[in-house]
C-alpha positions, 0 to 999 in steps of 0.5 A: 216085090217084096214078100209082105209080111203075113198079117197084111197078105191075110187082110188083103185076101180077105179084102179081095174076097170081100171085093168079089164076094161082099160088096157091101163091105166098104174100108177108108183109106189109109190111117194118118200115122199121126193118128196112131201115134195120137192114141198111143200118146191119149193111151199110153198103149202101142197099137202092135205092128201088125193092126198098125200095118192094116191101119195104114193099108185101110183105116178101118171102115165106113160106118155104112159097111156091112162088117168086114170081121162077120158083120162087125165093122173093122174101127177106124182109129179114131173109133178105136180111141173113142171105145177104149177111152169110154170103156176104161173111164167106165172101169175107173169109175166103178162102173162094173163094180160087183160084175163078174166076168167069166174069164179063161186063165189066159185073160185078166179077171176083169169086166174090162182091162185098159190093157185092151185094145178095141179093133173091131165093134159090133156097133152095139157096144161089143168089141174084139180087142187085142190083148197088150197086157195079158197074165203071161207076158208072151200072150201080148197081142191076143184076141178075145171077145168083150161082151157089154151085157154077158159075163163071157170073155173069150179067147179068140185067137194066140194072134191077129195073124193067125186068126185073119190067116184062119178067116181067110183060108175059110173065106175062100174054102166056103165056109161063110156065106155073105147075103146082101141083106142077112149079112155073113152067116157066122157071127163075127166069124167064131166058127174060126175062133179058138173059143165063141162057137157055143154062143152061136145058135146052130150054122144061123151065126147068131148070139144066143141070148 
């Protein structure tokens, strides 16, 4: 068998400890590539090989998961679509007129970017994206945080890959906790980001307001 590449074997770690750990943690079954390339036509962004990869392992998850990425629900590609199409009509509207983000020099200045690529929600209008469109043309494809209702643009991770191989290694060395009521004690796993572990209110894994 064939060595899979690493974001995938980082996705399926995850989703064995989720299995055995996080049973209320449910994915769809695989993307229809038809799918990807419908957002990519509507977009006129490519969804980057690996999130392809994990799409067409598991389309995202069901609406009533508890949240694979720290209580934020991996998207399904039709919800992908859905969140960048209403965030960048926002943008083109004016929407965030005379709002001012707070953006490390690694990001776009911007409220919010097209170039953005919603890949995980937190179902109350905050998003990890993957960044296809960044200052630097070599930082295509890194994460950061996208916060509706606060200033903060965050990076997350140089990668997808890196980030799930970081969350996977901390999944199995304990470092999050799943309760079937509380859900993960570390929102949206930032205690394995680069940047977002000062918006969490001690080891409660909670947004500071």
């Amino acid at each position: 068998m064939p060595d899979l590449p690493p974001l995938i074997d980082s996705f399926i770690r995850i989703r064995a400890w989720m299995a055995t750990h996080a049973p209320g943690v449910t994915l769809r079954p695989p993307a229809d590539p038809a799918a990807l390339a419908n957002f990519t036509a509507k977009s006129g962004l490519t969804l980057p090989d690996g999130l392809q990869g994990i799409l067409l392992t598991a389309d995202g998850e069901t609406r009533k998961s508890a949240g694979l990425i720290g209580n934020w629900r991996l998207l399904p590609v039709s919800e992908i679509q859905a969140a960048w199409g209403l965030l960048t009509r926002l943008a083109e509207k004016g929407a965030y007129a005379g709002l001012v983000p707070e953006t490390p020099p690694y990001l776009r200045e911007a409220w919010w970017h097209p170039g953005w690529i919603p890949v995980a929600g937190s179902d109350t209008g905050d998003f990890l994206c993957l960044d296809c469109d960044p200052p630097e043309p070599e930082r295509a494809g890194q994460v950061l945080l996208f916060l509706a209702d606060r200033p903060e643009r965050l990076l997350i991770a140089a990668s997808l890959r890196t980030w799930f191989d970081r969350i996977a290694r901390d999944l199995e060395a304990g470092v999050y906790v799943y309760d079937e009521v509380a859900g993960f004690d570390g929102e949206a796993f930032l205690w394995s980001a680069l940047q977002g572990k000062h918006l969490l209110d001690g080891r409660e894994g909670k947004l500071i307001a």
